[in-house]
N, CA, C and O atoms as CSV, one atom per row, in Angstrom:
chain,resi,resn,atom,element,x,y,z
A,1,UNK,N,N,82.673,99.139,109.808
A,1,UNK,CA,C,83.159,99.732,111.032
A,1,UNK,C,C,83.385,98.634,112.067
A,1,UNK,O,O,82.812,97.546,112.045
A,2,UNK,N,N,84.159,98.975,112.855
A,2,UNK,CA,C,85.493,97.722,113.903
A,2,UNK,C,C,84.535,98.022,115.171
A,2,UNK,O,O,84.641,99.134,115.688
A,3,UNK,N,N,83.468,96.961,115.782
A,3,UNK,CA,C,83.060,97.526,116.975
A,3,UNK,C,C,83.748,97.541,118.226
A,3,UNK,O,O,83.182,97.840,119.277
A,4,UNK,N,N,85.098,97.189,118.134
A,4,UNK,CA,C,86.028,97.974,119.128
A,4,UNK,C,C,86.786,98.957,118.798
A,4,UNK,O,O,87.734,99.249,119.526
A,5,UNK,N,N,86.594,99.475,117.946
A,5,UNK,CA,C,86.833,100.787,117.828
A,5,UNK,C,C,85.728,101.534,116.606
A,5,UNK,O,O,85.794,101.782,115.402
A,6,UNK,N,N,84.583,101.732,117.854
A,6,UNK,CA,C,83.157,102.625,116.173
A,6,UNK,C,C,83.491,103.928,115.741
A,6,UNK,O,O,82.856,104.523,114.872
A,7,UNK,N,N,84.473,104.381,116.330
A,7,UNK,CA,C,84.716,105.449,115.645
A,7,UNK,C,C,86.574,105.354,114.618
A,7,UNK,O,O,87.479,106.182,114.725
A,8,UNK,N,N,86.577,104.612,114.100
A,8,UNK,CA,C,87.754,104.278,113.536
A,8,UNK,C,C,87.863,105.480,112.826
A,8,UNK,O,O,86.772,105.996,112.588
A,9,UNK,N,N,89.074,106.225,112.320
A,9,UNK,CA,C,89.392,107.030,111.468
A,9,UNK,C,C,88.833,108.147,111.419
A,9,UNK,O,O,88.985,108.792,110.382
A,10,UNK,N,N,88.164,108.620,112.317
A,10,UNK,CA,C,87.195,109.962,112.583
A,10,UNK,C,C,88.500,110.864,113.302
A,10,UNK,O,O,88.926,110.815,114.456
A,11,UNK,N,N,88.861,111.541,112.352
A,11,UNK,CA,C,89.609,113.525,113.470
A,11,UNK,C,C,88.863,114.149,113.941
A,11,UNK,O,O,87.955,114.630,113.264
A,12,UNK,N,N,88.987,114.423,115.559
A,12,UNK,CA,C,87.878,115.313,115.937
A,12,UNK,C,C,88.959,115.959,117.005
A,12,UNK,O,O,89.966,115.599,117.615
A,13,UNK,N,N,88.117,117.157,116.853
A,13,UNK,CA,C,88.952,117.874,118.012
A,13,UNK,C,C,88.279,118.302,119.078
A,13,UNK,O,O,87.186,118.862,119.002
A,14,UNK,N,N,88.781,118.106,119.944
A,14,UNK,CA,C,88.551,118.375,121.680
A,14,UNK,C,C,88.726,119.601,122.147
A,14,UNK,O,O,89.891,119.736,122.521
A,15,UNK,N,N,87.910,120.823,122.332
A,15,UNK,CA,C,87.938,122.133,123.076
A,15,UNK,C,C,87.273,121.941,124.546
A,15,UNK,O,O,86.077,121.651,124.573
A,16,UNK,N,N,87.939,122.078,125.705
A,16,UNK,CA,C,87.812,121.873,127.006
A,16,UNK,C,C,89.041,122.817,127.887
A,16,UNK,O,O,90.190,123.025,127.498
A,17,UNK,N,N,88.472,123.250,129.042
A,17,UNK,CA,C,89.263,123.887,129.168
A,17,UNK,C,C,89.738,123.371,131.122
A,17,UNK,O,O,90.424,123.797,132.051
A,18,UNK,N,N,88.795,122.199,130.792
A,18,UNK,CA,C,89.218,121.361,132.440
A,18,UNK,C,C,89.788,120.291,131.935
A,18,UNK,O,O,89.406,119.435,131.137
A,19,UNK,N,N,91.218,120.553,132.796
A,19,UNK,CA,C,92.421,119.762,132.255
A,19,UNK,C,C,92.229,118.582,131.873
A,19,UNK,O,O,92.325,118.169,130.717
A,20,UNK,N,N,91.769,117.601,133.428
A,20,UNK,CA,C,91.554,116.814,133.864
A,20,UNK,C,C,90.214,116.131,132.350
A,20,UNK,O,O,90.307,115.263,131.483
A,21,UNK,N,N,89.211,117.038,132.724
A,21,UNK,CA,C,87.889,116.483,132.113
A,21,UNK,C,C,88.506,116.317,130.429
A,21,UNK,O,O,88.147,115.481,129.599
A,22,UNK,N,N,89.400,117.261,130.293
A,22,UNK,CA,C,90.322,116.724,128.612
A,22,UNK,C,C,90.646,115.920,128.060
A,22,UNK,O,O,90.323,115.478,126.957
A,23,UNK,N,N,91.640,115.509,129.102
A,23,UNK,CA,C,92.282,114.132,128.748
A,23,UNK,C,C,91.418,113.137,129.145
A,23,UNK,O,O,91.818,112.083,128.649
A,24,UNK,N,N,90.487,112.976,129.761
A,24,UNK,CA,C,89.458,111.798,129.745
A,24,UNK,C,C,88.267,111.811,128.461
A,24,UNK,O,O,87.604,110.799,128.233
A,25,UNK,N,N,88.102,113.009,127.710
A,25,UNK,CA,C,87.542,112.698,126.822
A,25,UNK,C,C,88.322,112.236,125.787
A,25,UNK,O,O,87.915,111.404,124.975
A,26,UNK,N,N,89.842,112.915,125.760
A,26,UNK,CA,C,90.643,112.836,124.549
A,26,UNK,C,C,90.987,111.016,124.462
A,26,UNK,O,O,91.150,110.317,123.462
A,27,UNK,N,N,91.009,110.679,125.782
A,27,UNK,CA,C,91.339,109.508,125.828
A,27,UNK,C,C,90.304,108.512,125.615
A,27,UNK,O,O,90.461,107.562,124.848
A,28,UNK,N,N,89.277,108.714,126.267
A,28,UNK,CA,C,87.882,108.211,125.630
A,28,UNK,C,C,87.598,107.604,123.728
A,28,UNK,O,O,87.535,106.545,123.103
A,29,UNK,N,N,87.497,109.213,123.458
A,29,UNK,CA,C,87.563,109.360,122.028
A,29,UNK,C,C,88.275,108.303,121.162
A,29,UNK,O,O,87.780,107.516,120.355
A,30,UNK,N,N,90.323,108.584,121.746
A,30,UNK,CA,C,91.148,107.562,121.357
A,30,UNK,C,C,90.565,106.355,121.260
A,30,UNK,O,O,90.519,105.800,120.163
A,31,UNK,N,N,89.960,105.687,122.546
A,31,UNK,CA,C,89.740,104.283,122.268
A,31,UNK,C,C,88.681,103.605,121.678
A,31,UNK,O,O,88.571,102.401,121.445
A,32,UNK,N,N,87.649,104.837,121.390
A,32,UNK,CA,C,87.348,104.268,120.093
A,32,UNK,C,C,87.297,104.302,118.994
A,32,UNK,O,O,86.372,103.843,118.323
A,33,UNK,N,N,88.724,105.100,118.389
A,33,UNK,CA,C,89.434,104.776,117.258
A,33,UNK,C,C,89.404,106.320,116.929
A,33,UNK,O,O,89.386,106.311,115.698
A,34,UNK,N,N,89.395,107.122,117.172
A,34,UNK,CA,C,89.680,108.601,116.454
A,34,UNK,C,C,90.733,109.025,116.779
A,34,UNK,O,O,91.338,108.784,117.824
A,35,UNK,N,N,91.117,109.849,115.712
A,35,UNK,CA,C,92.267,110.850,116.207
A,35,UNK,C,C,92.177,111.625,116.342
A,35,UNK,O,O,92.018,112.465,115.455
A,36,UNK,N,N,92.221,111.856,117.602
A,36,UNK,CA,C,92.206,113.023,118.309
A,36,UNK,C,C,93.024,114.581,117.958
A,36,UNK,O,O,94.247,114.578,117.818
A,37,UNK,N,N,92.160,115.983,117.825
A,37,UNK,CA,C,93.202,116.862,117.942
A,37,UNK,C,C,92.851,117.830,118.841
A,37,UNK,O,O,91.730,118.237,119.144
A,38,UNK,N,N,94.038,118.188,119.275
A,38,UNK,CA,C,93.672,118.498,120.817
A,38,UNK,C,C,94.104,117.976,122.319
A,38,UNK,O,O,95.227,117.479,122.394
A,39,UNK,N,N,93.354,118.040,123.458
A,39,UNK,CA,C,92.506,118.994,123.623
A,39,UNK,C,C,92.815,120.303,123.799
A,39,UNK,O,O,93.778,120.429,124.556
A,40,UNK,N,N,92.301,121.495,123.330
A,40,UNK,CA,C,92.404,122.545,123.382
A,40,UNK,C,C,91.515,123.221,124.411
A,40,UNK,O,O,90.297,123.044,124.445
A,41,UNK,N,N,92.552,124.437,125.713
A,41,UNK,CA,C,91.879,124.612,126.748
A,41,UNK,C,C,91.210,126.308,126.243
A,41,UNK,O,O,90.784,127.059,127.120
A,42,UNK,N,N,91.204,126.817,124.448
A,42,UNK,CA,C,90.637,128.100,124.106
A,42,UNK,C,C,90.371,128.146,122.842
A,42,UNK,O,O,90.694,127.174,122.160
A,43,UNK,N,N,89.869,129.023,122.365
A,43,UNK,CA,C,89.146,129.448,121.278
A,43,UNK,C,C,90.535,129.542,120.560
A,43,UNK,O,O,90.864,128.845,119.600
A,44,UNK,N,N,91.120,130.275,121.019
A,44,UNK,CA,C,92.645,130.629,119.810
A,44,UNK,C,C,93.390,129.381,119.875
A,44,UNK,O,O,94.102,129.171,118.894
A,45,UNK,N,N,93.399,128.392,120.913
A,45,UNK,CA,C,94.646,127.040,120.954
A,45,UNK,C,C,94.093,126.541,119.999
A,45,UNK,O,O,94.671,126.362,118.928
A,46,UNK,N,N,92.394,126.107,120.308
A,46,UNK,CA,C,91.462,125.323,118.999
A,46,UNK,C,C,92.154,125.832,117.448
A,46,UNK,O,O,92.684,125.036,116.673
A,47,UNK,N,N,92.027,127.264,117.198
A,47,UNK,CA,C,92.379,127.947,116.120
A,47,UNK,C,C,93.379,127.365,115.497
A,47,UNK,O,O,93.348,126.604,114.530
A,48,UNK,N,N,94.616,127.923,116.341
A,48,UNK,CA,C,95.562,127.185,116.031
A,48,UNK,C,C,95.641,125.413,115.827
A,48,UNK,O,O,96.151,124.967,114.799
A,49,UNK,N,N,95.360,124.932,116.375
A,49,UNK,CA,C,95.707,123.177,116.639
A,49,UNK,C,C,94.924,123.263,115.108
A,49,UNK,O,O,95.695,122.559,114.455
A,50,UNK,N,N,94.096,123.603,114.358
A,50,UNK,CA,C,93.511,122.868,113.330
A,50,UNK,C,C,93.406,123.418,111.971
A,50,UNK,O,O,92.794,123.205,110.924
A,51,UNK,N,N,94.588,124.505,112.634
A,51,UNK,CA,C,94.896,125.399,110.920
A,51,UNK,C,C,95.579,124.439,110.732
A,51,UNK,O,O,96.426,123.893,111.438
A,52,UNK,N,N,94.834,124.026,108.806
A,52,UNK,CA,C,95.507,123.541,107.799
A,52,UNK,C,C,95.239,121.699,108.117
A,52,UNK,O,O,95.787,120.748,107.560
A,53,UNK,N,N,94.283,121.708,109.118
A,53,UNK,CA,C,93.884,120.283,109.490
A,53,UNK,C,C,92.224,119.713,108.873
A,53,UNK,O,O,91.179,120.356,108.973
A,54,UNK,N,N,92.333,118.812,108.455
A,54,UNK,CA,C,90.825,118.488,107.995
A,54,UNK,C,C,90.365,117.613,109.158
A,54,UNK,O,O,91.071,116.659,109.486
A,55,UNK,N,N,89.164,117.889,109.836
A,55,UNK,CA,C,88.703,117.431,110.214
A,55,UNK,C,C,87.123,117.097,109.982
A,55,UNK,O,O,86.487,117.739,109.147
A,56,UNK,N,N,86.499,116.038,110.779
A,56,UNK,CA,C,85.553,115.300,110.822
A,56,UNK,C,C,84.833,115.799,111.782
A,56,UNK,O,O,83.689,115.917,111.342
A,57,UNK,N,N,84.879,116.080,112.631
A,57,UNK,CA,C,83.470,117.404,113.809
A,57,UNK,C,C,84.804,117.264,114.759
A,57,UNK,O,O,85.946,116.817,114.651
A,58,UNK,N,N,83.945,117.943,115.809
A,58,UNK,CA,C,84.252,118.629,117.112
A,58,UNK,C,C,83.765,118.780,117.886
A,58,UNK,O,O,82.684,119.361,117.790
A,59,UNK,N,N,84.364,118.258,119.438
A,59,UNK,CA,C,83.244,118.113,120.399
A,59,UNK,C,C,83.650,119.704,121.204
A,59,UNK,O,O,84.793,120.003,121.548
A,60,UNK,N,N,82.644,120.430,121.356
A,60,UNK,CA,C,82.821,121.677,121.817
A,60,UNK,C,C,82.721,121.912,123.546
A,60,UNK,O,O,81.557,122.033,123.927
A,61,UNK,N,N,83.402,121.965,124.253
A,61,UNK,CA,C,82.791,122.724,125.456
A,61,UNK,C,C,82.014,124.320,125.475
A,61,UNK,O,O,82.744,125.039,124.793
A,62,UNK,N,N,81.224,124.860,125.818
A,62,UNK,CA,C,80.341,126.007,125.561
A,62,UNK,C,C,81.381,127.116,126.607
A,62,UNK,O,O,81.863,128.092,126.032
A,63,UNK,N,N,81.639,126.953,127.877
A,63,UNK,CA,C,82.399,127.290,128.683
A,63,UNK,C,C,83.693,127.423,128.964
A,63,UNK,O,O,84.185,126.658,129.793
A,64,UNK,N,N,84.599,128.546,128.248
A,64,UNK,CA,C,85.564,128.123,128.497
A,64,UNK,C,C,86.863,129.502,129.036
A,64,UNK,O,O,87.436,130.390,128.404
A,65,UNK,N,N,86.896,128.946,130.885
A,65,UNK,CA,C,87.283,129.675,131.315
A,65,UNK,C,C,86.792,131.216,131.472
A,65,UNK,O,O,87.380,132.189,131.944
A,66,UNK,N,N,85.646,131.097,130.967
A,66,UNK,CA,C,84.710,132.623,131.138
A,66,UNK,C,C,84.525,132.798,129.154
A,66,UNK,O,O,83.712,133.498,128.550
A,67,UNK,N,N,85.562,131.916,128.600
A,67,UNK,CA,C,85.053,132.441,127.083
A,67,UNK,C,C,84.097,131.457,126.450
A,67,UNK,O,O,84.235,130.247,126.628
A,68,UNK,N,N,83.429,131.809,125.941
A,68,UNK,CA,C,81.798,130.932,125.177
A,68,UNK,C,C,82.959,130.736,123.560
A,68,UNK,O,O,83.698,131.538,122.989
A,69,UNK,N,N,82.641,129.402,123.316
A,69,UNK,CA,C,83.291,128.684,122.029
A,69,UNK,C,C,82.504,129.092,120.422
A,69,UNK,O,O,82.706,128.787,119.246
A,70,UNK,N,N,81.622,129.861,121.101
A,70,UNK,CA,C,80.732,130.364,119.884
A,70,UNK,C,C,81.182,130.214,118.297
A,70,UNK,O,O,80.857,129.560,117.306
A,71,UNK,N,N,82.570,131.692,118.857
A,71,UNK,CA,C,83.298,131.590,117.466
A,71,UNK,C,C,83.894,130.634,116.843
A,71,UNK,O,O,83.842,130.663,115.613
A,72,UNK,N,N,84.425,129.825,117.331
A,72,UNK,CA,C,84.955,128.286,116.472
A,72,UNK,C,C,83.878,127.950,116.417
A,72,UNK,O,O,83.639,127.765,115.223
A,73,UNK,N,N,82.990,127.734,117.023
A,73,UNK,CA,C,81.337,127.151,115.910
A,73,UNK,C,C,81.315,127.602,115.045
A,73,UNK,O,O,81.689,126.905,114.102
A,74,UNK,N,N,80.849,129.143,114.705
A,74,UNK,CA,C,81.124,129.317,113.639
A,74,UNK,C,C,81.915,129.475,112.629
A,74,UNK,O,O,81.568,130.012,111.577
A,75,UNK,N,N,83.423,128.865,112.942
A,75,UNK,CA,C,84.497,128.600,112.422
A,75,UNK,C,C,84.330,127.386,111.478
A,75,UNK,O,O,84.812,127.148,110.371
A,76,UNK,N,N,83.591,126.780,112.185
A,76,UNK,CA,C,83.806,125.248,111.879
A,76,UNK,C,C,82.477,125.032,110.850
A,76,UNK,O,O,82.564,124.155,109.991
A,77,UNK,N,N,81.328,125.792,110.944
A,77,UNK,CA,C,80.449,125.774,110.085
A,77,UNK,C,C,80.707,126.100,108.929
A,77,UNK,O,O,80.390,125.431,107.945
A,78,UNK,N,N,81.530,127.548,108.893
A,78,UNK,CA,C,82.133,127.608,107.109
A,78,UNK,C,C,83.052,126.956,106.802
A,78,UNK,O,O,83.665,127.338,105.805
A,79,UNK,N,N,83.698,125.298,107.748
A,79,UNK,CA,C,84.869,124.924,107.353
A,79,UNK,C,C,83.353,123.754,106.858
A,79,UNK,O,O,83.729,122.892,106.064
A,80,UNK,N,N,82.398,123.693,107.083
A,80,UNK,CA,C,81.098,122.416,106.900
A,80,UNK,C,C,81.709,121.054,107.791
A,80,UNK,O,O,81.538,119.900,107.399
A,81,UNK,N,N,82.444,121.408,109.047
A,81,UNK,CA,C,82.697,120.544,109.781
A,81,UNK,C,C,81.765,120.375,111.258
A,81,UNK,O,O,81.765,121.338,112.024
A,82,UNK,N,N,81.064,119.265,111.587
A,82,UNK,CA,C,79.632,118.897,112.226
A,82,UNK,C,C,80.995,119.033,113.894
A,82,UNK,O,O,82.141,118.601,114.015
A,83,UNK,N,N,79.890,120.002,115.075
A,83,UNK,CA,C,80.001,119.401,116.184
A,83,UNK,C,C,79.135,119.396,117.524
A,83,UNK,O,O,78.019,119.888,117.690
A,84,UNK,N,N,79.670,118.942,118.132
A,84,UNK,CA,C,78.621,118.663,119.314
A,84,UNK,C,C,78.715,119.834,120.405
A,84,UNK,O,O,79.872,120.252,120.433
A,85,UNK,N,N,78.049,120.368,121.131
A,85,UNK,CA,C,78.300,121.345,122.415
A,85,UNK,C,C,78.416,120.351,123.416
A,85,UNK,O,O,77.951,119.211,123.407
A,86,UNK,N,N,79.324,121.114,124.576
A,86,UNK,CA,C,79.186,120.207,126.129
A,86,UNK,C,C,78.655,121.387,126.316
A,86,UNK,O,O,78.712,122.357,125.560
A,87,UNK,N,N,77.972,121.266,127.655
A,87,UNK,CA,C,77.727,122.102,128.273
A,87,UNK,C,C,77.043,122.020,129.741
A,87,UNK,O,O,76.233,121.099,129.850
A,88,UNK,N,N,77.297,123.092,131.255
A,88,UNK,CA,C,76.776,122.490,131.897
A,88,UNK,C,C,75.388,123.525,132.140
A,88,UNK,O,O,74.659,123.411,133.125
A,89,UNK,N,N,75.237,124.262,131.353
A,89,UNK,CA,C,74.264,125.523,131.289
A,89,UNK,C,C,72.668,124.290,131.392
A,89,UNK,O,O,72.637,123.110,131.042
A,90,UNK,N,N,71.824,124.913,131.836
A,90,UNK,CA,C,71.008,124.480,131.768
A,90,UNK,C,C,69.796,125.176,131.256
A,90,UNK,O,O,68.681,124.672,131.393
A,91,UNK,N,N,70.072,126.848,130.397
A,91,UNK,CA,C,68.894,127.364,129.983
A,91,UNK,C,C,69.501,127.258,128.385
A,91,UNK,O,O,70.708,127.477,128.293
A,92,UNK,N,N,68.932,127.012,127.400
A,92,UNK,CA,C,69.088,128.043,126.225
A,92,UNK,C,C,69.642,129.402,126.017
A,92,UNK,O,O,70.331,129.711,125.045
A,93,UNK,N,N,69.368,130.045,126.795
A,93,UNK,CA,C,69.849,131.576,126.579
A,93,UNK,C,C,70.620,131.917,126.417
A,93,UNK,O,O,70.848,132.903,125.717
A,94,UNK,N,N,71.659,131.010,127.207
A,94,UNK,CA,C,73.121,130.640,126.813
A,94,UNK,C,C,73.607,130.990,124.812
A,94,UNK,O,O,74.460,131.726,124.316
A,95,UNK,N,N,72.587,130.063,124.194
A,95,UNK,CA,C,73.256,129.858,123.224
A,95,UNK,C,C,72.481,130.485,122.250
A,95,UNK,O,O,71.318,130.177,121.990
A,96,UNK,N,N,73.374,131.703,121.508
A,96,UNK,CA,C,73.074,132.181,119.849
A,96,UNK,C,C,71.918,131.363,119.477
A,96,UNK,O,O,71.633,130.196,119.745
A,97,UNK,N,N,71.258,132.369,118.716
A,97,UNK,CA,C,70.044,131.645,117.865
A,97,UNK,C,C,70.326,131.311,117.115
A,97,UNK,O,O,69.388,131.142,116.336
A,98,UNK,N,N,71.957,130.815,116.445
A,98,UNK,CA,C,71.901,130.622,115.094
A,98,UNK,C,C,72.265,129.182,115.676
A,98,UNK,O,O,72.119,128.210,114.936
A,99,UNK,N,N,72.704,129.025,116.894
A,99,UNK,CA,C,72.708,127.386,117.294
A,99,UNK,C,C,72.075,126.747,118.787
A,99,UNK,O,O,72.458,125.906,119.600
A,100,UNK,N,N,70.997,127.568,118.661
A,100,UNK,CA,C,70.034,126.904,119.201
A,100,UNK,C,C,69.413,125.197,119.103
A,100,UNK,O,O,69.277,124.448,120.070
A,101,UNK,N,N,69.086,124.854,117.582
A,101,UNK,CA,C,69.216,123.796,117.166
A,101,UNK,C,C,70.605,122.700,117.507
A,101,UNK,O,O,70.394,121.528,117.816
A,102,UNK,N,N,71.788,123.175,117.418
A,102,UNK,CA,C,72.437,122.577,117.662
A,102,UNK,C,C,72.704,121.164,118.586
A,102,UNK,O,O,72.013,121.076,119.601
A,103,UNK,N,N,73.679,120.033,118.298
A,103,UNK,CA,C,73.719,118.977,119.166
A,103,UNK,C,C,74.214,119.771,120.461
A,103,UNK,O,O,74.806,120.850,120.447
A,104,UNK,N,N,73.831,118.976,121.652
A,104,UNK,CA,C,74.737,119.117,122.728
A,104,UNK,C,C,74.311,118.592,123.440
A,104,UNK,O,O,73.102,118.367,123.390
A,105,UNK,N,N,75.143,118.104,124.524
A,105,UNK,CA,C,75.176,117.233,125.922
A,105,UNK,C,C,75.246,118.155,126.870
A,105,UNK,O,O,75.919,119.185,126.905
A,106,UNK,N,N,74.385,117.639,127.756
A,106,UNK,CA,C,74.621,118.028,129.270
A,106,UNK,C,C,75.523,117.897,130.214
A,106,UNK,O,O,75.227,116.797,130.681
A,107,UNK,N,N,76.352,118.251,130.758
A,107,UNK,CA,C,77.204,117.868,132.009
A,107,UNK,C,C,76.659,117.307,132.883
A,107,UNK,O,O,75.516,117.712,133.094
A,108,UNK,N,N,77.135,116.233,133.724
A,108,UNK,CA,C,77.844,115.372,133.613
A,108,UNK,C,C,76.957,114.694,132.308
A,108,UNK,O,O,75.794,114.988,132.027
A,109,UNK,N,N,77.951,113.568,131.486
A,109,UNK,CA,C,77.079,112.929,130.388
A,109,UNK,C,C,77.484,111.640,130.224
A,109,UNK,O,O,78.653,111.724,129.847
A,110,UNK,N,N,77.104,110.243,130.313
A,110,UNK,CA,C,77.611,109.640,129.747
A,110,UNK,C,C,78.801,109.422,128.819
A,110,UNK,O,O,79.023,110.247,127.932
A,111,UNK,N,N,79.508,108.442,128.968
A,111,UNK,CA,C,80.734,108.624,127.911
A,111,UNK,C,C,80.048,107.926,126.170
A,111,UNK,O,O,80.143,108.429,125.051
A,112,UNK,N,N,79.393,106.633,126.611
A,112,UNK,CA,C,78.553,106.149,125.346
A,112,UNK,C,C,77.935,107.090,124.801
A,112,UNK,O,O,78.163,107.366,123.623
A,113,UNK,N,N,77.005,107.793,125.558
A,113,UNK,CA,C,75.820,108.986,124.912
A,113,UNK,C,C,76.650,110.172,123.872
A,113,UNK,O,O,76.112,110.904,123.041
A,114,UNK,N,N,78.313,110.078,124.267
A,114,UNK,CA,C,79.078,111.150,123.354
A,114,UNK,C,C,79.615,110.220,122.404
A,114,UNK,O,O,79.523,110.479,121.204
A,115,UNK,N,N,80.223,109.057,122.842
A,115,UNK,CA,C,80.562,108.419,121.112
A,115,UNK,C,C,79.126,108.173,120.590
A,115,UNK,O,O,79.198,107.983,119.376
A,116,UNK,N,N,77.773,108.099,121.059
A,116,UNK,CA,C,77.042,107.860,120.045
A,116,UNK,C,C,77.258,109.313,119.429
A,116,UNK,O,O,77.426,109.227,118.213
A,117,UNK,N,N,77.299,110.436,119.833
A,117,UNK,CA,C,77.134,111.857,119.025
A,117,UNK,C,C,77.665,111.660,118.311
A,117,UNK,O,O,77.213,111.553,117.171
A,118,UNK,N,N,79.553,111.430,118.775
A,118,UNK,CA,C,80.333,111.612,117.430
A,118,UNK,C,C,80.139,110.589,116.422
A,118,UNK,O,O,80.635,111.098,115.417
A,119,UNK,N,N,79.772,109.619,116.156
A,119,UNK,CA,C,79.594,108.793,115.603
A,119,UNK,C,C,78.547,109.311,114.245
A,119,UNK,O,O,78.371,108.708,113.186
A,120,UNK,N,N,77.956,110.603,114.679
A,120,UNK,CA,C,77.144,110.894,113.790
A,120,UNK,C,C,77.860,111.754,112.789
A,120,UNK,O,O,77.366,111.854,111.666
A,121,UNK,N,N,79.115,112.464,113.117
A,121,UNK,CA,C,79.743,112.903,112.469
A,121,UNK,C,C,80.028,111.941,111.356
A,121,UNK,O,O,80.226,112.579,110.321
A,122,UNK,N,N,80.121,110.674,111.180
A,122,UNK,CA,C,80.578,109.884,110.374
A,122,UNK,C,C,79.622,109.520,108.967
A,122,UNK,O,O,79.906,108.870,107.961
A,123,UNK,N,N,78.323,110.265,109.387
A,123,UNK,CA,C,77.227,109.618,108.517
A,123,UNK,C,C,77.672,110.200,106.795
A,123,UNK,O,O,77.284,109.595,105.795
A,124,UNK,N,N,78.473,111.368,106.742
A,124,UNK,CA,C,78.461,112.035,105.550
A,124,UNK,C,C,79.537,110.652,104.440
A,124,UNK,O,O,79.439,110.087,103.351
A,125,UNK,N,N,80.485,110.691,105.628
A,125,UNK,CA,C,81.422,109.782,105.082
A,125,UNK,C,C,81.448,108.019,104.260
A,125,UNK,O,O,82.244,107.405,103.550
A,126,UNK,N,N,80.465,107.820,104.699
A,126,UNK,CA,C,80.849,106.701,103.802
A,126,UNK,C,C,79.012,106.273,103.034
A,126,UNK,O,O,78.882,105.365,102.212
């Protein structure tokens, strides 16, 4: 792995539904080497953007626009594709018991503290 770019060759897709906060992760992501798909500002754009796409995880926003990303979690679990939650919730209660366990970041978060996440997506791969 290229440590200017640690995430070389990783597809991940971006669900966010603040414009702005999108393209700074999407662009983030980019520079250190993924390809990006996305960002998607809903549950159905996500849907769409990644029918028939293989991907490598997904960084999730929990919030979006009043809709919770739940269901593409569990979209993405029977696809066995790993991702991370954003989120700016600060209780649990928020989130299903079936992903309670789950990764996730806090709002505001570091940009390093999220390529280290995604980066973990990579462990299956090589």
């Amino acid at each position: 792995m290229n440590k200017s770019a640690p995430l070389s060759g990783l597809r991940v897709l971006v669900v966010e539904d603040a414009f702005l906060v999108a393209l700074d992760l999407a662009d983030e992501l980019k520079a250190a080497g993924c390809d990006v798909v996305g960002p998607a500002p809903s549950v159905e754009q996500a849907l769409q953007q990644i029918d028939g796409v293989e991907l490598d995880g997904a960084v999730l926003d929990v919030n979006l626009h009043g809709e919770r990303s739940f269901p593409l979690a569990e979209h993405l679990v029977t696809l066995g594709v790993p991702f991370v939650f954003l989120t700016g919730y600060d209780s649990t209660t928020v989130f299903p018991d079936r992903f309670q366990d789950s990764p996730r970041l806090s709002k505001p978060f570091e940009i390093r503290v999220l390529i280290e996440a995604v980066a973990r997506f990579d462990k299956g791969k090589h």
